[in-house]
C-alpha positions in Angstrom: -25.2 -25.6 -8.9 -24.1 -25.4 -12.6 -20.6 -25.4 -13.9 -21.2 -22.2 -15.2 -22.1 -20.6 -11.6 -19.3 -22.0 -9.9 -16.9 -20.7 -12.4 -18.6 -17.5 -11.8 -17.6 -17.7 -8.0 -14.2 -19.0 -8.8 -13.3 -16.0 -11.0 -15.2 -13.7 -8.5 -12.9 -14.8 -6.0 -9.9 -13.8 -7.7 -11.8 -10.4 -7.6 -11.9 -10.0 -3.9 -8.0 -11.5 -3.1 -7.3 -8.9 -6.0 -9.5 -6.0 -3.5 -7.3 -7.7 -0.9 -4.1 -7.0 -2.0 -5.0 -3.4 -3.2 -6.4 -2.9 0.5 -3.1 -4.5 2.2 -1.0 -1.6 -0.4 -3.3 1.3 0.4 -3.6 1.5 4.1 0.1 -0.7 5.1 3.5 1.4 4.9 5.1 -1.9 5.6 3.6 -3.6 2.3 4.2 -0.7 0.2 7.9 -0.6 1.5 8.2 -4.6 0.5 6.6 -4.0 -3.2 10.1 -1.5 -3.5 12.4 -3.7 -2.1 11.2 -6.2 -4.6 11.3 -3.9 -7.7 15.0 -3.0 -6.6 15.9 -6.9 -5.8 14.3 -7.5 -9.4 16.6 -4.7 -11.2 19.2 -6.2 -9.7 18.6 -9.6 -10.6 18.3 -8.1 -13.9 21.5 -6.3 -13.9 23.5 -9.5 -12.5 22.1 -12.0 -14.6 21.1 -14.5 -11.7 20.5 -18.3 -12.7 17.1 -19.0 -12.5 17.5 -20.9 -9.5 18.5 -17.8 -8.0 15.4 -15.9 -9.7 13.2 -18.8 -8.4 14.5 -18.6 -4.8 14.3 -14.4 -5.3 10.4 -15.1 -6.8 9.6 -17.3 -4.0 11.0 -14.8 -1.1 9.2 -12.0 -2.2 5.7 -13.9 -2.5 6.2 -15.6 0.9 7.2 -11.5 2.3 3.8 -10.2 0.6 2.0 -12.8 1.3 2.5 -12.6 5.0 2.1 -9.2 4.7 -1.3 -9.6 3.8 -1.9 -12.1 6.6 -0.1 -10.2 9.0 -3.0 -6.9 8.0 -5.8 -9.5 8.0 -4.9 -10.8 11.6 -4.6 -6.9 12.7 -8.0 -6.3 11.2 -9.9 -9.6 12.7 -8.3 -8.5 15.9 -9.7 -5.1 15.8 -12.8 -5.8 14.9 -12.8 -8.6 17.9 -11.4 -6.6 20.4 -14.1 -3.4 19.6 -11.0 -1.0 20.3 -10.7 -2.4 23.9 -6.9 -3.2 24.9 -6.0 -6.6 25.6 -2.8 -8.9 26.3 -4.0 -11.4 23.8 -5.1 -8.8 21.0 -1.3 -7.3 21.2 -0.3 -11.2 21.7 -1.8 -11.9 18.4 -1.0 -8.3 16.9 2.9 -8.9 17.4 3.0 -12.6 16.6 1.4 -12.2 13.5 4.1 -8.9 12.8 6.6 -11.3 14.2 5.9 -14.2 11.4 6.6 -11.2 8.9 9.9 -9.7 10.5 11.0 -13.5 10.4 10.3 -14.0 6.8 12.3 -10.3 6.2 15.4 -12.0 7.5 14.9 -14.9 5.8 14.8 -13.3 2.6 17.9 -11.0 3.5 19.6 -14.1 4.3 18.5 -15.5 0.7 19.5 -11.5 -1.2 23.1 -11.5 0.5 23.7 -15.2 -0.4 22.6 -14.1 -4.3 23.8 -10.9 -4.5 26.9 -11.0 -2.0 29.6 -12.1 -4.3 28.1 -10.4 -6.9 29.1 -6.8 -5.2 32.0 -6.7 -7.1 30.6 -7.1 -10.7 27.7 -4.5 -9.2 30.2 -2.0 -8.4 32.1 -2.2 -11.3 28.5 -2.5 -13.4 27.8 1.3 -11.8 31.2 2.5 -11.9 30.6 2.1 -16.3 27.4 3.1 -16.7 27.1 6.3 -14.1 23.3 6.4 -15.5 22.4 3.5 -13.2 23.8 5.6 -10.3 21.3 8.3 -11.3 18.6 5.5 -12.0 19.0 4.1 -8.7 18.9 7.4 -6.7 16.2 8.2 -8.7 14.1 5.0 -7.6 15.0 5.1 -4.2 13.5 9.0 -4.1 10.4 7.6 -5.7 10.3 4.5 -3.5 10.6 6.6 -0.4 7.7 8.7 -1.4 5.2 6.1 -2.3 5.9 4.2 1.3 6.0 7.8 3.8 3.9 9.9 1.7 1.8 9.0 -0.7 -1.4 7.5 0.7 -0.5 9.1 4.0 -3.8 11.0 4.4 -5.9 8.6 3.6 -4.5 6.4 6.4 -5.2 9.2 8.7 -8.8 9.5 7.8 -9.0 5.6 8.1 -7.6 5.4 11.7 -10.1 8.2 12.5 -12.5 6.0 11.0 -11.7 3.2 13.6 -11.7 5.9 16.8 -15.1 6.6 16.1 
């Protein structure tokens, strides 16, 4: 093959881990709750001034959270499609592990926000307690957060887990 075709497929691949993603954030709760914890980590980041050691280790834990996310949905979809909607001990075996892996992860990254942002509560409280706006901002965000994982999207999951029971 040429050069030029195989930098065709290369970029073309970016196009389907791009259809990827978009898939994982349309039909998973889970990932769209993890894109709004990182918006909030990232304002926060923002509003403390981390190092950027800390931004690095923040940067790192939110990747490594999405992207298992988006293994964690790939393993649930190979299973289903493997198992043709028949219950087994290993498809739930797989299903969990692989949710597992993510839950892991999630403490992990706690672990890495209260080690960041722990002795920051102070300046963070005082930060709010200055500017109320922030308090309004923040309420505000967590509203729209809340929406965009419980409801937004919500009917089209439906339709595509009546997909899968047909």
């Amino acid at each position: 093959m040429s050069t030029r075709t195989e930098f065709r497929k290369f970029v073309k691949s970016f196009s389907y881990a791009g259809c990827g993603i978009l898939h994982c954030i349309r039909t998973q709760r889970n990932m769209r709750f993890h894109i709004g914890a990182a918006g909030a980590v990232t304002g926060l980041a923002l509003l403390c001034g981390v190092t950027r050691y800390e931004l690095l280790a923040l940067l790192l834990t939110i990747g490594g959270v999405m992207a298992l996310e988006c293994v964690n949905t790939a393993v649930e979809n190979a299973v289903d499609l493997a198992s043709k909607g028949k219950k087994s001990e290993y498809a739930k075996a797989a299903k969990d592990c692989a949710a597992g892996a993510v839950l892991v992860f999630c403490m992990a990254a706690v672990g890495v926000a209260v080690c960041i942002f722990g002795k920051r509560l102070p300046m963070i409280f005082d930060k709010f307690a200055e500017m109320p706006v922030l308090i309004a901002a923040a309420v505000m965000y967590a509203a729209l957060w809340f929406v965009w994982v419980f409801v937004c999207f919500s009917a089209e999951n439906k339709g595509s887990s009546k997909e899968k029971q047909k």
